[in-house]
C-alpha positions as CSV (number, residue, x, y, z in Angstrom):
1,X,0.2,-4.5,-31.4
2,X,0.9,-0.8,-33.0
3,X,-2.6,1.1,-33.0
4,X,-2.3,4.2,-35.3
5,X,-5.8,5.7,-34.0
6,X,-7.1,5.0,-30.5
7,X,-10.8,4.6,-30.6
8,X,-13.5,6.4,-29.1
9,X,-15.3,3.4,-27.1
10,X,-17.4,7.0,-25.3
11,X,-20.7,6.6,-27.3
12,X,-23.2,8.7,-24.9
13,X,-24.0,11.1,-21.9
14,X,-26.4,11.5,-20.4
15,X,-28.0,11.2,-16.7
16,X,-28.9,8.6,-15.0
17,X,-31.0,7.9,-11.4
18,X,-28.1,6.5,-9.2
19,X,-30.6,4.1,-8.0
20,X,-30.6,1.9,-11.3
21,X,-26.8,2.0,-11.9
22,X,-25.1,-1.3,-10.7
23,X,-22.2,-1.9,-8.9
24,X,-19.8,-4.1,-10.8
25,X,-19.2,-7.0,-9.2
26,X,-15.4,-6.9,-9.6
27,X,-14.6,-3.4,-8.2
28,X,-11.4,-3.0,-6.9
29,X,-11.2,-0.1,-4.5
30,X,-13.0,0.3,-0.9
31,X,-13.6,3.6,0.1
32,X,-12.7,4.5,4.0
33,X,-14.9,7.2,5.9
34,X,-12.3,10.1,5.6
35,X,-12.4,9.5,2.0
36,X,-16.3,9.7,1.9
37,X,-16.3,12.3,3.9
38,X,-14.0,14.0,1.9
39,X,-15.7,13.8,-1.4
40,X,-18.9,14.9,-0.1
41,X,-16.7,17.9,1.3
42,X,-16.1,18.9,-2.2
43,X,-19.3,17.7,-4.0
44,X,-21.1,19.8,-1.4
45,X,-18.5,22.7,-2.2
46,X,-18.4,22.8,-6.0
47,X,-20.6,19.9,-7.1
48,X,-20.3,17.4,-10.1
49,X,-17.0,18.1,-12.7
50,X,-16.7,14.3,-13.6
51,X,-19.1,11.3,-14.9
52,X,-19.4,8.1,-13.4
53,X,-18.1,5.7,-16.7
54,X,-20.8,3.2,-17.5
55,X,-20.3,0.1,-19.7
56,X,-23.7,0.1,-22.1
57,X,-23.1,-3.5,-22.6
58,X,-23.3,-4.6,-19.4
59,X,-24.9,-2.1,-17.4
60,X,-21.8,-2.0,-14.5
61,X,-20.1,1.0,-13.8
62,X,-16.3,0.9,-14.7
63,X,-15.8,4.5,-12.6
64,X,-17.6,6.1,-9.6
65,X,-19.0,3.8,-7.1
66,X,-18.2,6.1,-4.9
67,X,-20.0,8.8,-6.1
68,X,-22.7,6.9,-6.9
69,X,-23.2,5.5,-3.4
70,X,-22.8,9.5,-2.2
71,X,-25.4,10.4,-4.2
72,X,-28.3,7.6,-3.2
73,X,-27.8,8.4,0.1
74,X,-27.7,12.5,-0.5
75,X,-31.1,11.4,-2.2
76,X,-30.1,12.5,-5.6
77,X,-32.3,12.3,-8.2
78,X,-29.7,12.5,-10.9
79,X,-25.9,11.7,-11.7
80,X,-24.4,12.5,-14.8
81,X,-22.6,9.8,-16.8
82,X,-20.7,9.0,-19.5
83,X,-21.9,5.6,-21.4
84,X,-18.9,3.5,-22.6
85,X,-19.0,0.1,-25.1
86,X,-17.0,-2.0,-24.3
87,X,-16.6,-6.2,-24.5
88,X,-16.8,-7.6,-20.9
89,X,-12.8,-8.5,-21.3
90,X,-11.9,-4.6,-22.0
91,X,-14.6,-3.8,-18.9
92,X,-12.4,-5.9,-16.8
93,X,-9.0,-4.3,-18.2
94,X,-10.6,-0.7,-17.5
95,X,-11.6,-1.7,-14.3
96,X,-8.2,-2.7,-13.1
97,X,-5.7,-0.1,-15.0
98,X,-8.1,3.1,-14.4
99,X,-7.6,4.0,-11.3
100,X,-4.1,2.6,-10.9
101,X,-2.5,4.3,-13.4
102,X,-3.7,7.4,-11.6
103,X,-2.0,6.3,-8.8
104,X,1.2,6.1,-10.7
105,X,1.7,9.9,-11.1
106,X,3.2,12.3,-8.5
107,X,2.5,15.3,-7.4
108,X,4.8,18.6,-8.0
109,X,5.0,19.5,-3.7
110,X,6.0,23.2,-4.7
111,X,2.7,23.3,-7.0
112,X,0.5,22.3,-4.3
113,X,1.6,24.1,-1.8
114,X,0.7,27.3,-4.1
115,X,-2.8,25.7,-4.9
116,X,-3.7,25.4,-1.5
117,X,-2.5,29.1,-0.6
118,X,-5.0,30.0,-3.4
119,X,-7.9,28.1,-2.5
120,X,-10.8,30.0,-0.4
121,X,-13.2,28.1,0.5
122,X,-15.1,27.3,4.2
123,X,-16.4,24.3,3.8
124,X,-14.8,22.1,7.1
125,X,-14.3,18.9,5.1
126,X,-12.7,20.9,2.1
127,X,-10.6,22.7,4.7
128,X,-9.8,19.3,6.0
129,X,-8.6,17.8,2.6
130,X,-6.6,21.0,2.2
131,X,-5.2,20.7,6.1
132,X,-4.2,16.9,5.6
133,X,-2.6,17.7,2.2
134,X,-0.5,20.7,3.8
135,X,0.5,18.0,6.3
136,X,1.8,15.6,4.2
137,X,4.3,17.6,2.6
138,X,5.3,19.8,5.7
139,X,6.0,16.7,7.4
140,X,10.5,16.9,8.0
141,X,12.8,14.6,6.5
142,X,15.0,13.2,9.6
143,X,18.6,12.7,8.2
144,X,21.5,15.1,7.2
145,X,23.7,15.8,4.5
146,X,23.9,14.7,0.6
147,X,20.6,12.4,1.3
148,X,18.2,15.5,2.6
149,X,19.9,17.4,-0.1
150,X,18.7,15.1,-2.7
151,X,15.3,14.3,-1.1
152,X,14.3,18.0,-0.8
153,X,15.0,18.8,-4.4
154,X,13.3,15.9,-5.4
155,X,10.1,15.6,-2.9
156,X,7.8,12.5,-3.0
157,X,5.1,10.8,-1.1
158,X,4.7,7.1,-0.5
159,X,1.1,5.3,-0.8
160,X,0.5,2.2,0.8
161,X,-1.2,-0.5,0.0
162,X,-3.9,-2.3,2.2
163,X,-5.7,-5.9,1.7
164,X,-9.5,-5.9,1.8
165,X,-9.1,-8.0,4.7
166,X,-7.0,-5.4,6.9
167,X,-8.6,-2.1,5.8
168,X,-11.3,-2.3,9.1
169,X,-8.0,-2.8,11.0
170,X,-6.2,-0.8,9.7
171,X,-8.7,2.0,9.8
172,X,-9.7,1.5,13.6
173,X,-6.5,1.7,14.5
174,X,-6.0,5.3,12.8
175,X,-9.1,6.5,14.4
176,X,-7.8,5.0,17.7
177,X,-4.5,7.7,17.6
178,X,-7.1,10.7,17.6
179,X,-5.0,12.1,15.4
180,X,-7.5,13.6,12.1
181,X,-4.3,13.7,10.1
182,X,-3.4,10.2,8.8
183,X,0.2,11.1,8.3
184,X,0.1,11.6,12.0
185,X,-1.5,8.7,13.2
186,X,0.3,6.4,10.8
187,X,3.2,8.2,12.5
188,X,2.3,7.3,16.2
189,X,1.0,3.9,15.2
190,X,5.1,3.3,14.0
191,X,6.0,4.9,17.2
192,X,4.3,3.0,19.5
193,X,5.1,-0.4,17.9
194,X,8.5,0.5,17.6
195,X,8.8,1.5,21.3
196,X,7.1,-1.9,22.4
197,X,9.4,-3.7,20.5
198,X,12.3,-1.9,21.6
199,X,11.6,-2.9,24.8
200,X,11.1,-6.4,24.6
């Protein structure tokens, strides 16, 4: 169906106690330690810049559980929000294409490595952020010829993908390598399967 105007479903802001906002039940993402630790890094650094989306209708929030859950246990008093109405149908469509569609874009290596030179700033879970994110695109390219040719003009990063049900797993053995760059210790993890297997 052709839409000529998109609607403004945003009909309030406002702040809210963290304490009375509720979860919704059908939240996609989990949210590993290095990635908590990471936005309290940077909430400690700068602060709030975005709302957590609320759906008046319902109550739920559609964006922000982690900052949410950062900010009861910081013992917040506030958070700021951004009150949305929407039908519990568009909630769910929200819910599932928000964060994923972010996921889609890709990231301009060249850029960031110029934003990272830039940045000053001595918070150690920033400078962690900015450490982990200047190892993932310093990491080589193992192969010669036409294909490194073509992969260093056109630089890209590969997300994975973990079930709920592996994510523990899956974290514990990242935290296992010692390795605080997950780059790395994805890297070992490959390395030492690949070298058991080898040998079998």
């Amino acid at each position: 169906m052709q839409v000529d105007q998109w609607q403004n479903r945003i009909v309030e802001a406002g702040v809210e106690d963290p304490n009375q906002l509720l979860a919704n039940p059908f939240n996609l993402r989990i949210h590993p330690k290095a990635q908590q630790d990471a936005l309290a890094g940077v909430l400690d650094a700068v602060g709030f810049v975005d709302r957590v989306i609320v759906n008046r209708r319902t109550g739920h929030v559609v964006d922000g559980h982690l900052r949410v859950a950062l900010a009861i246990s910081k013992g917040q008093k506030t958070i700021p929000v951004d009150y949305v109405d929407l039908t519990e149908d568009e909630e769910r469509v929200v819910l599932a294409s928000h964060d994923w569609i972010s996921q889609m874009g890709a990231y301009d290596l060249g850029q960031v490595e110029t934003l990272i030179d830039m940045i000053e700033n001595d918070n150690a879970r920033v400078q962690q952020i900015l450490d982990d994110m200047r190892a993932e695109i310093e990491i080589p390219v193992h192969t010669s010829g036409d294909r490194k040719k073509l992969i260093d003009k056109h630089p890209h990063t590969v997300r994975l993908l973990i079930h709920v049900e592996l994510a523990e797993l899956f974290e514990r053995a990242m935290e296992a390598t010692g390795k605080k760059n997950r780059a790395e210790a994805l890297e070992d993890i490959c390395c030492f399967y690949l070298g058991e297997y080898e040998q079998r």
